[in-house]
MDTraj code that builds the backbone (N, CA, C; nanometers):
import mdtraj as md
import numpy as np

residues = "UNK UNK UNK UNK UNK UNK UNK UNK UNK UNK UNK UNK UNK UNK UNK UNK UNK UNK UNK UNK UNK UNK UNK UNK UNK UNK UNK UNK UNK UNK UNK UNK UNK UNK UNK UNK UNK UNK UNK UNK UNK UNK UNK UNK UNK UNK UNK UNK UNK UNK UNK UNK UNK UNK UNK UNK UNK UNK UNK UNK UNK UNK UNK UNK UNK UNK UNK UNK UNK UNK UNK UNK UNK UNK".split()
xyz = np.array([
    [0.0827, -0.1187, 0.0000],
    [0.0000, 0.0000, 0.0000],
    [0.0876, 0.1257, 0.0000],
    [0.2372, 0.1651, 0.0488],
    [0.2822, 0.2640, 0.0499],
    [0.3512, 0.2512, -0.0903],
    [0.3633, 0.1550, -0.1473],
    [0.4242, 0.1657, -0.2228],
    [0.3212, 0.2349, -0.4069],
    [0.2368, 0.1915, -0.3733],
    [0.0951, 0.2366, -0.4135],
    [0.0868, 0.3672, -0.3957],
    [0.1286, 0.4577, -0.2703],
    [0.1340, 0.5704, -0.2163],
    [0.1789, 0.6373, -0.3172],
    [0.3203, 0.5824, -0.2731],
    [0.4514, 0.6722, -0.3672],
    [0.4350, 0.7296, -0.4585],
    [0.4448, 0.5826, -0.5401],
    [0.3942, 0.6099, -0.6885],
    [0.2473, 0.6880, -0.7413],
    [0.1626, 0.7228, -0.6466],
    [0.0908, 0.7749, -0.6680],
    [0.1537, 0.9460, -0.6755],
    [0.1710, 0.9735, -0.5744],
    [0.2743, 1.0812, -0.5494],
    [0.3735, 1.1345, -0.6634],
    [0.4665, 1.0552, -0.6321],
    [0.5414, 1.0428, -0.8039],
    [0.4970, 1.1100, -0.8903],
    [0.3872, 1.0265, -0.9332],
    [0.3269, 1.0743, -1.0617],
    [0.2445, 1.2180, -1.0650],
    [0.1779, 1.2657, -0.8881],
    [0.0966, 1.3767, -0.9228],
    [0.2190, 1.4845, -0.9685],
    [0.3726, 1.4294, -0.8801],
    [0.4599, 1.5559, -0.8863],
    [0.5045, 1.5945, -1.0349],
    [0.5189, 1.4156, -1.1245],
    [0.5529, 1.5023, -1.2496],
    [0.4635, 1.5180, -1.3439],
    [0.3661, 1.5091, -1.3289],
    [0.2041, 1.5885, -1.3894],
    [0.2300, 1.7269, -1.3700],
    [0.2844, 1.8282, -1.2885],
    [0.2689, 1.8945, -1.2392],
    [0.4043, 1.9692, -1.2738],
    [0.5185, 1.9303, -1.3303],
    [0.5829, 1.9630, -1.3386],
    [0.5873, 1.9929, -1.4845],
    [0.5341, 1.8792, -1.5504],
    [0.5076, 1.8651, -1.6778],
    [0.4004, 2.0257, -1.7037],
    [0.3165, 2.0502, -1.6652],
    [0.2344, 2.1526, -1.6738],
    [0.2728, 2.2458, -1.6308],
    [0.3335, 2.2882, -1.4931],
    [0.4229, 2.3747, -1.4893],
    [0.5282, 2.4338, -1.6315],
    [0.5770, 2.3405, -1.6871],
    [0.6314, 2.3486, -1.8292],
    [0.6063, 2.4351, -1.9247],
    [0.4710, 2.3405, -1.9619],
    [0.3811, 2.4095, -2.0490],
    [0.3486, 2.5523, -2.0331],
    [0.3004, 2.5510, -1.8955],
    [0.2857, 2.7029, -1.8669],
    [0.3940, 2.8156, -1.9062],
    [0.4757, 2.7717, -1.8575],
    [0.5667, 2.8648, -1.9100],
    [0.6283, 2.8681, -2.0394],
    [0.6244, 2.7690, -2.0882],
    [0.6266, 2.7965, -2.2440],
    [0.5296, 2.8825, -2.2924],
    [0.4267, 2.8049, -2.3113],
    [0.3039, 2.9251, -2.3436],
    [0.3440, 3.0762, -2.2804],
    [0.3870, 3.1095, -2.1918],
    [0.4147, 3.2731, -2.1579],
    [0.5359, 3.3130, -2.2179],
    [0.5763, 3.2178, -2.2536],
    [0.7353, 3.2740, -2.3514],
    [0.6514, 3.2962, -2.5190],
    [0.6054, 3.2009, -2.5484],
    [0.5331, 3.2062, -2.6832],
    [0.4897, 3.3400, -2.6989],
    [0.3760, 3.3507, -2.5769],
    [0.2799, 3.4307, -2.6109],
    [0.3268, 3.6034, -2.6077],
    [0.4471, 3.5710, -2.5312],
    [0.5130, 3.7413, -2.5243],
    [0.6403, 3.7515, -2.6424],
    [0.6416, 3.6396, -2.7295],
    [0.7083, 3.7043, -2.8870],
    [0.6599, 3.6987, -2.9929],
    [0.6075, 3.8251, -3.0307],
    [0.4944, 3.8415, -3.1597],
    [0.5438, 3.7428, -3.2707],
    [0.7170, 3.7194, -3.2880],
    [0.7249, 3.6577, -3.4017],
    [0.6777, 3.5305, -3.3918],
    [0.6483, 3.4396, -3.2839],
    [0.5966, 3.3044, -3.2448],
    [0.4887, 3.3120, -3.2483],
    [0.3995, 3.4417, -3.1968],
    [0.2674, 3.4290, -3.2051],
    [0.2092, 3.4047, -3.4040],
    [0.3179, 3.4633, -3.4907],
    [0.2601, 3.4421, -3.6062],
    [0.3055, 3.3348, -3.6892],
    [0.4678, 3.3027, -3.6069],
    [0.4459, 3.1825, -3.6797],
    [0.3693, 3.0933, -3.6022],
    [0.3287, 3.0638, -3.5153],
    [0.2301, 2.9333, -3.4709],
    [0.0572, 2.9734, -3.5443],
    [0.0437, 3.0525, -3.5317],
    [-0.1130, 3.1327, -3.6449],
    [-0.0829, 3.0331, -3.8022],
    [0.0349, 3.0940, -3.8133],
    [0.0416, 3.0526, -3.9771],
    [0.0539, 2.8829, -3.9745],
    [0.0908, 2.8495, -3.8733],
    [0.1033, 2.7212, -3.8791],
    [-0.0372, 2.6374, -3.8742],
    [-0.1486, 2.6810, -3.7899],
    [-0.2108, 2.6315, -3.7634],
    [-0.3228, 2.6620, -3.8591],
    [-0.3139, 2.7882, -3.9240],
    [-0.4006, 2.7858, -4.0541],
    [-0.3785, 2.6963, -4.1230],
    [-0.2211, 2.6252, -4.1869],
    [-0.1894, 2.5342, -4.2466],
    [-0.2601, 2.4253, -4.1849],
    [-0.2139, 2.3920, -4.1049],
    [-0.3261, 2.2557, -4.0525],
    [-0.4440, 2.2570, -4.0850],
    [-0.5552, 2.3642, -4.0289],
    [-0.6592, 2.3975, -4.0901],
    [-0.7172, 2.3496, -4.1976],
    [-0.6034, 2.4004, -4.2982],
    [-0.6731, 2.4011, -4.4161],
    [-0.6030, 2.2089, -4.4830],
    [-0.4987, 2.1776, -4.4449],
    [-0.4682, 2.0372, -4.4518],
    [-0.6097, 1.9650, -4.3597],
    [-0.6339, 2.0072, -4.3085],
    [-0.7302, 1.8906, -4.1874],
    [-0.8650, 1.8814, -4.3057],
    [-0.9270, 1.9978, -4.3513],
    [-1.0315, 2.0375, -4.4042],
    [-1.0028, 1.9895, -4.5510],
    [-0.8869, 1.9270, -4.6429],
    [-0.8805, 1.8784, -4.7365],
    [-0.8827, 1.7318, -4.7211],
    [-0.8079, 1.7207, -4.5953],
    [-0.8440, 1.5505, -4.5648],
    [-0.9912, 1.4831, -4.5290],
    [-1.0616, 1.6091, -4.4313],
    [-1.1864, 1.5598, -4.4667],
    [-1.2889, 1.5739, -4.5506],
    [-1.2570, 1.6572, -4.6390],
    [-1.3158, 1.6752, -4.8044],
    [-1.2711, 1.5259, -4.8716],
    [-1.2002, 1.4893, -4.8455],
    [-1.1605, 1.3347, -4.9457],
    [-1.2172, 1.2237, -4.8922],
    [-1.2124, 1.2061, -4.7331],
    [-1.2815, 1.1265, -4.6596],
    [-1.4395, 1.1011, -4.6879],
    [-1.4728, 1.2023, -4.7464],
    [-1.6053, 1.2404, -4.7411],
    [-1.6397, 1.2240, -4.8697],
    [-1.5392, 1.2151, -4.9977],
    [-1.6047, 1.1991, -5.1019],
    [-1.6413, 1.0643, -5.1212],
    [-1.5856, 0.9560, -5.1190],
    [-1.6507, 0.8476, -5.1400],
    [-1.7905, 0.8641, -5.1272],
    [-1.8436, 0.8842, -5.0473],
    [-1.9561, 0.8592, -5.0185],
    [-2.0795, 0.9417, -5.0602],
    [-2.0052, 1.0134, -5.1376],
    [-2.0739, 1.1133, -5.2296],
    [-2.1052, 1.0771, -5.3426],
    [-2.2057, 1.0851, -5.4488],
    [-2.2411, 1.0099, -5.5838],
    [-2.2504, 1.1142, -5.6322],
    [-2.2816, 1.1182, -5.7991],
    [-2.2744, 1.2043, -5.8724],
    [-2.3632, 1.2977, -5.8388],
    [-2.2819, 1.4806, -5.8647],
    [-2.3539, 1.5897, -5.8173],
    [-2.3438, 1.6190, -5.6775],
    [-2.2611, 1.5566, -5.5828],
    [-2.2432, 1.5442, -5.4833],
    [-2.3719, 1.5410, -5.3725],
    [-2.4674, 1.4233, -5.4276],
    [-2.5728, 1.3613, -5.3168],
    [-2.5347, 1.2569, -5.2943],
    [-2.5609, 1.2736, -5.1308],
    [-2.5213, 1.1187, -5.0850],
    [-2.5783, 0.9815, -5.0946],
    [-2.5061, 0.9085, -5.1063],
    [-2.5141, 0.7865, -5.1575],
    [-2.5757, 0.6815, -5.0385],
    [-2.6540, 0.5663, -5.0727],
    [-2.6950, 0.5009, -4.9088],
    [-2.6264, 0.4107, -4.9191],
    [-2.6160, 0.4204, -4.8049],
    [-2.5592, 0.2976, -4.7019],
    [-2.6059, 0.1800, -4.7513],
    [-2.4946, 0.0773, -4.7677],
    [-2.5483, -0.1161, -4.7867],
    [-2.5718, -0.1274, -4.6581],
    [-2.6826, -0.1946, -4.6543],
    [-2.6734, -0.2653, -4.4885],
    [-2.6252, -0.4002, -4.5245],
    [-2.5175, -0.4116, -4.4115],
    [-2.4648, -0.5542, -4.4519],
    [-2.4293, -0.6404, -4.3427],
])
top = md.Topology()
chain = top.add_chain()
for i, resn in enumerate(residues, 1):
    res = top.add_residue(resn, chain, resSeq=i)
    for name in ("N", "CA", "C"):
        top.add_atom(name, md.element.get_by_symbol(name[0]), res)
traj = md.Trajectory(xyz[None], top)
């Protein structure tokens, strides 16, 4: 059971440290405009990558004129 303890312990400390981290990254980020735009520009890129992947995902299932197509039940 203490050993159960510990490791419980352990782990809240480096949860916590781990986030502690973060935190302060994020306040370094967020106080250099040039990071603030490149992470913007970055994430528009994703954006617009995420939103082409699910445009393709999505076509299959699209039939001509783009109405959807039914489902086989199988």
């Amino acid at each position: 059971m203490l050993r159960e303890a510990l490791e419980t312990l352990l782990s809240q400390r480096r949860e916590g440290r781990a986030q502690a981290s973060l935190r302060q990254a994020a306040v370094a980020l967020a106080s250099d405009a040039g990071a603030c735009a490149d992470v913007r520009e970055m994430a528009a890129d994703f954006l617009m990558a995420e939103n082409e992947a699910l445009t393709g995902a999505e076509a299959p299932r699209r039939g001509v004129g783009g109405t959807p197509q039914p489902q086989s039940g199988g």
